[in-house]
MARVEX-112329 format. One record per residue (C-alpha): residue in three letters; x, y, z. Coordinates in steps of 0.2 Angstrom, whole numbers, padded with zeros to 4 digits, always signed. Each point is the difference from the previous one (the first is absolute). Example, Ala and Ser with C-alpha at 12.3 -4.5 7.8 and 13.67 -1.06 7.14 Angstrom:
<recs>
ALA+0062-0022+0039/SER+0006+0017-0003/
</recs>
This chain:
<recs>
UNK+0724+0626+0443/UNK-0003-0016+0007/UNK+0007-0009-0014/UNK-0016-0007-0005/UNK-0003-0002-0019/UNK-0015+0010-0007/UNK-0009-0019-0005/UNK+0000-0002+0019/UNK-0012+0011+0003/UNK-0017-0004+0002/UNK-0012+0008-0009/UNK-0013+0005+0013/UNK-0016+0007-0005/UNK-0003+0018+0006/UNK-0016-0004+0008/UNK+0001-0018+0008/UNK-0015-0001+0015/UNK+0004-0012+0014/UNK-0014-0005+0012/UNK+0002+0017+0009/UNK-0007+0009-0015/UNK-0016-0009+0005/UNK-0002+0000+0016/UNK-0010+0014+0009/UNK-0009+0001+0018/UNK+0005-0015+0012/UNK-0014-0012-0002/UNK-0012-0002+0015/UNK-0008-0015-0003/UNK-0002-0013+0014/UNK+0019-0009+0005/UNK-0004-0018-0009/UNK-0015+0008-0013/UNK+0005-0008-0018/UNK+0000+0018-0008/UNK+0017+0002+0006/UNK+0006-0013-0011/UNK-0008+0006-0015/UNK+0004+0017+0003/UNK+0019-0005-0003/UNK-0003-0013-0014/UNK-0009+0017-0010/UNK+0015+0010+0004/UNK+0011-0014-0005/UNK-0009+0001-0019/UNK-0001+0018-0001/UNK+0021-0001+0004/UNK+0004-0015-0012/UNK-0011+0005-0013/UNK+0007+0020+0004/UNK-0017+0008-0003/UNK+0003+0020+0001/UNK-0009+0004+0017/UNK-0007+0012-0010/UNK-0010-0010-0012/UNK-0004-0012+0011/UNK-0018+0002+0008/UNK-0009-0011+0015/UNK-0018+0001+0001/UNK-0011-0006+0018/UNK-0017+0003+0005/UNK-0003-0003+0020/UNK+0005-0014+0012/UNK+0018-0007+0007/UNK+0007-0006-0016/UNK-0007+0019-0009/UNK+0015+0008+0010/UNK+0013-0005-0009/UNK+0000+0014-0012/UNK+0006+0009+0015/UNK+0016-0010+0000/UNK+0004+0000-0015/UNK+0012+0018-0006/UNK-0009-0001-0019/UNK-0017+0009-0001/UNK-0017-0007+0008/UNK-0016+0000+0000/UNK-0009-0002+0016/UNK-0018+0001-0004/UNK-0018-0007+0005/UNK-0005-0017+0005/UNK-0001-0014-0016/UNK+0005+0015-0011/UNK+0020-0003-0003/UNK-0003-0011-0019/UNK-0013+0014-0006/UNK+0014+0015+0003/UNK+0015-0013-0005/UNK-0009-0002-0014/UNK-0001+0019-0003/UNK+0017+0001+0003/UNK+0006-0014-0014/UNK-0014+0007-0013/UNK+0007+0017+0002/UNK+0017-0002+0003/UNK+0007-0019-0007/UNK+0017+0006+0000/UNK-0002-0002+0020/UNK+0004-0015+0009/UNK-0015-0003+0011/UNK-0003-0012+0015/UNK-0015-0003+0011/UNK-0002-0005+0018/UNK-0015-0008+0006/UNK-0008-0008+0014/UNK-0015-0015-0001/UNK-0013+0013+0008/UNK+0008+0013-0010/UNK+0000-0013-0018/UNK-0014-0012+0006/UNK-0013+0011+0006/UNK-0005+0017-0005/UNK+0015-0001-0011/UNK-0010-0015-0009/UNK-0005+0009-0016/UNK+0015+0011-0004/UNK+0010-0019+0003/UNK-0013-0008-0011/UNK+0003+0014-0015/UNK+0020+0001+0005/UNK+0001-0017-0007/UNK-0010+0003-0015/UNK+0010+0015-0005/UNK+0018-0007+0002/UNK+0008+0016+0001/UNK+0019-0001+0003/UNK+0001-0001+0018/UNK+0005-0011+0015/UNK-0012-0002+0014/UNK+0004-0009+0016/UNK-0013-0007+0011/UNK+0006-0001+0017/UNK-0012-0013+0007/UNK+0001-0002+0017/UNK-0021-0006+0002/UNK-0004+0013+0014/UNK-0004+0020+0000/UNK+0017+0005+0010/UNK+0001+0018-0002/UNK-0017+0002+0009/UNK+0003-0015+0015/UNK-0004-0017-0007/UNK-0017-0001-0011/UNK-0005-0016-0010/UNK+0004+0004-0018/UNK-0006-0007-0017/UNK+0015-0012+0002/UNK-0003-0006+0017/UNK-0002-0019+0003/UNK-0017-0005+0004/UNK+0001-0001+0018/UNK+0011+0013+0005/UNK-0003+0012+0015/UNK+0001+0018-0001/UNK-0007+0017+0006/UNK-0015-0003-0014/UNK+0000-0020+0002/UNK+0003-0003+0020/UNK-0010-0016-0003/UNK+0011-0005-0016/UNK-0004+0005-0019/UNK-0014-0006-0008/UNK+0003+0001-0019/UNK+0015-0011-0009/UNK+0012+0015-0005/UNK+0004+0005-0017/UNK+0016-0007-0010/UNK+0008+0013-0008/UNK+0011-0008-0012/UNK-0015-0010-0007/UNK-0010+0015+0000/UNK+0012+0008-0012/UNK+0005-0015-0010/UNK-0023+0001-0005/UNK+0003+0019-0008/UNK+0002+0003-0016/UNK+0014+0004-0008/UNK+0011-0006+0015/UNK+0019+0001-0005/UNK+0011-0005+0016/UNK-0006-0008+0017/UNK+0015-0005+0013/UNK+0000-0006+0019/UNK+0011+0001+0014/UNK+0007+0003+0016/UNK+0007+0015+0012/UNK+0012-0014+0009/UNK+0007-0006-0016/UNK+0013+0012-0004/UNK+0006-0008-0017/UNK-0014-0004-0005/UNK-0012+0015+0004/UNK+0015+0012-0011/UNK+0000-0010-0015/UNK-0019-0001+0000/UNK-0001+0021+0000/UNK+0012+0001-0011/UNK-0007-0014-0013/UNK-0016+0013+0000/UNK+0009+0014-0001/UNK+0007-0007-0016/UNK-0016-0005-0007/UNK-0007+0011-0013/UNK-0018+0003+0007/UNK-0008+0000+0019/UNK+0010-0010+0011/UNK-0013-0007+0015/UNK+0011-0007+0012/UNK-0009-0007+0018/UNK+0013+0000+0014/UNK-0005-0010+0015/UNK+0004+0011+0012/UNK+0003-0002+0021/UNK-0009+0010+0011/UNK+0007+0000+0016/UNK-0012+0006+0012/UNK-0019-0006-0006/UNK+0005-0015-0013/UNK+0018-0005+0010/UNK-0006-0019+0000/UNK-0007+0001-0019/UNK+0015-0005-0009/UNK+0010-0009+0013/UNK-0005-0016-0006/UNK+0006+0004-0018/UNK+0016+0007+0004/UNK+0008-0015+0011/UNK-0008-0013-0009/UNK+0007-0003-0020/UNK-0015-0009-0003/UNK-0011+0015+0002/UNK+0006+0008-0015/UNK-0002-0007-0021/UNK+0015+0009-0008/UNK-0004+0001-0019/UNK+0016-0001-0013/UNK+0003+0003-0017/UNK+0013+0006-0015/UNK-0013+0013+0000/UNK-0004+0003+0017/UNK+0006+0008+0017/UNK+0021-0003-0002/UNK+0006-0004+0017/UNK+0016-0007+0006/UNK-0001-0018-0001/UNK+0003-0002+0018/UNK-0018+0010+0004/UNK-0007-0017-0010/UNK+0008-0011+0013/UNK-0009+0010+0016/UNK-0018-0008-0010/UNK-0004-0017+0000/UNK-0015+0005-0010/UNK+0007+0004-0016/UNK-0011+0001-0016/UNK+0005+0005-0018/UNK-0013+0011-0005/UNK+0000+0009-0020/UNK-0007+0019+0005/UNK-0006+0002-0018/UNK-0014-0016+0007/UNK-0015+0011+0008/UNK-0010-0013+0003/UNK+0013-0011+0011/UNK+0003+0017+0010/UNK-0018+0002+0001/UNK+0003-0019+0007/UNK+0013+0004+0011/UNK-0009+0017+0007/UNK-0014-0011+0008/UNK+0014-0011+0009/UNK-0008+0002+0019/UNK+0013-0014+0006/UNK+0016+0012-0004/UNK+0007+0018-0003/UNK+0005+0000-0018/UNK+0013+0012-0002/UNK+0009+0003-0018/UNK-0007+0008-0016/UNK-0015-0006-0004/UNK-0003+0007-0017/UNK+0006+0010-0014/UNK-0007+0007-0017/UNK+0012+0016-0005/UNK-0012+0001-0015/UNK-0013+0004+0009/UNK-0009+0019-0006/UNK+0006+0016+0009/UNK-0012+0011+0004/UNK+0016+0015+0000/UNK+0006-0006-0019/UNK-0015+0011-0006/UNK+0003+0015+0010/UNK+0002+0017-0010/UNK+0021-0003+0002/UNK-0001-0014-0008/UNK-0012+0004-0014/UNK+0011+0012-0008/UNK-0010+0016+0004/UNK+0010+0015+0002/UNK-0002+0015+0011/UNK-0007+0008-0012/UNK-0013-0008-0007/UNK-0005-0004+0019/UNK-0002+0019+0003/UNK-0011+0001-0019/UNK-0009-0013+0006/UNK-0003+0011+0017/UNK-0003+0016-0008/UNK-0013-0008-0016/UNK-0009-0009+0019/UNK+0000+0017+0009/UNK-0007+0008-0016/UNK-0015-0008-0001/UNK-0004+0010+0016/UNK+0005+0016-0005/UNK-0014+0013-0005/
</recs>
């Protein structure tokens, strides 16, 4: 009609899903709270890498950063406090074909989330989790959390926090079976996309620790990392985090670092004179706990329902 040939016309896949197809309510986090910006790198993935809102599943427990289930149009799982690995992990075992996510705070993770954290590791199912780390309890108004600078002055620590805080990343780095540890940063764009992306890509648990602003009970926390370059280790590698090569020039502190080393990460964890951000190490050889789920062992339906029935026999009278 248009005297267009039929070559020109482009192919266009029947089901494309733009960054609409994933957003859901208007977020009501804080205006400068560093969720917002991790919030649109997620939907960013789920657009690039077009996962069917329909298999794509986020997973929370409870705290500012648990909400973004609610933000997201895929299904979510909005459950109890430190429980979002144990039913991500549910999800995964059961349903691997699933592409599952989980968002997770340091009181949420670090706390009384510690043991299913711990296990999570060890298990390296198939999933991406996100800590969003922003060293406070937000959600009920500004408690030290296991993450908190010594010294710090909350509801529960008026007179400044007593203990050192815990360091997630070489926390996770010490468990066995470890298979992916990354860092970064809500106010790094670039870099913060290509980091979630990198563990989404990797075959086994992703643990990604996003420093994260809070705005109303940390708003001085990272001030000094984000104005001053020096603040910051960025970590580079063929194997690493890929960023634009300008993002290396914003970091006078740039180390090459081989993710495959555990012991230098382990190295580079500890660092209390900088923020490391990068990937911090890799093993996609590590053992998955969901490679020796019934789907993948070859049992059929049927012999799952004989096994049932010989079980529920042995109760029968």
């Amino acid at each position: 009609m248009f005297g267009l040939k039929s070559d020109c016309v482009l192919d266009i896949p029947e089901d494309y899903y733009t960054l609409a197809d994933y957003e859901s309510a208007t977020a009501r986090w804080c205006p400068g709270c560093g969720d917002h910006g991790i919030l649109t790198a997620v939907q960013r993935l789920c657009s690039e890498k077009q996962l069917p809102p329909e298999k794509t599943v986020f997973v929370s427990g409870i705290g500012c950063s648990s909400r973004l289930p609610h933000y997201m149009k895929t299904y979510g799982f909005h459950g109890l406090h430190g429980r979002a690995l144990p039913v991500a992990n549910g999800i995964k075992f059961r349903r691997p074909d699933l592409h599952v996510f989980v968002a997770t705070g340091d009181g949420d993770c670090c706390s009384i989330g510690t043991a299913h954290w711990i296990h999570a590791i060890r298990y390296n199912m198939n999933i991406t989790v996100l800590l969003l780390d922003n060293e406070i309890y937000g959600l009920t108004k500004g408690q030290a959390s296991p993450t908190s600078n010594k010294g710090t002055v909350s509801n529960t620590s008026p007179r400044g926090s007593q203990l050192p805080p815990i360091n997630p990343i070489q926390t996770t780095l010490g468990v066995s079976n470890v298979s992916f540890v990354a860092q970064t940063v809500d106010w790094n764009p670039a870099h913060l996309y290509a980091t979630i992306e990198a563990g989404y890509n990797h075959p086994g648990l992703s643990f990604i620790r996003v420093l994260q602003r809070c705005p109303v009970f940390q708003k001085d926390l990272f001030q000094t990392t984000m104005s001053s370059p020096d603040a910051i280790t960025l970590l580079t590698h063929k194997n690493g985090i890929q960023v634009d090569p300008a993002i290396t020039k914003i970091y006078k502190n740039v180390v090459e670092h081989d993710p495959s080393d555990i012991n230098q990460a382990r190295t580079l964890a500890g660092n209390h004179d900088r923020e490391v951000i990068g990937l911090l190490y890799q093993n996609k050889n590590a053992e998955r706990y969901d490679d020796y789920g019934a789907h993948n062992l070859g049992i059929s339906p049927e012999d799952k329902m004989r096994a049932i029935h010989k079980e529920l026999d042995k109760f029968a009278v």
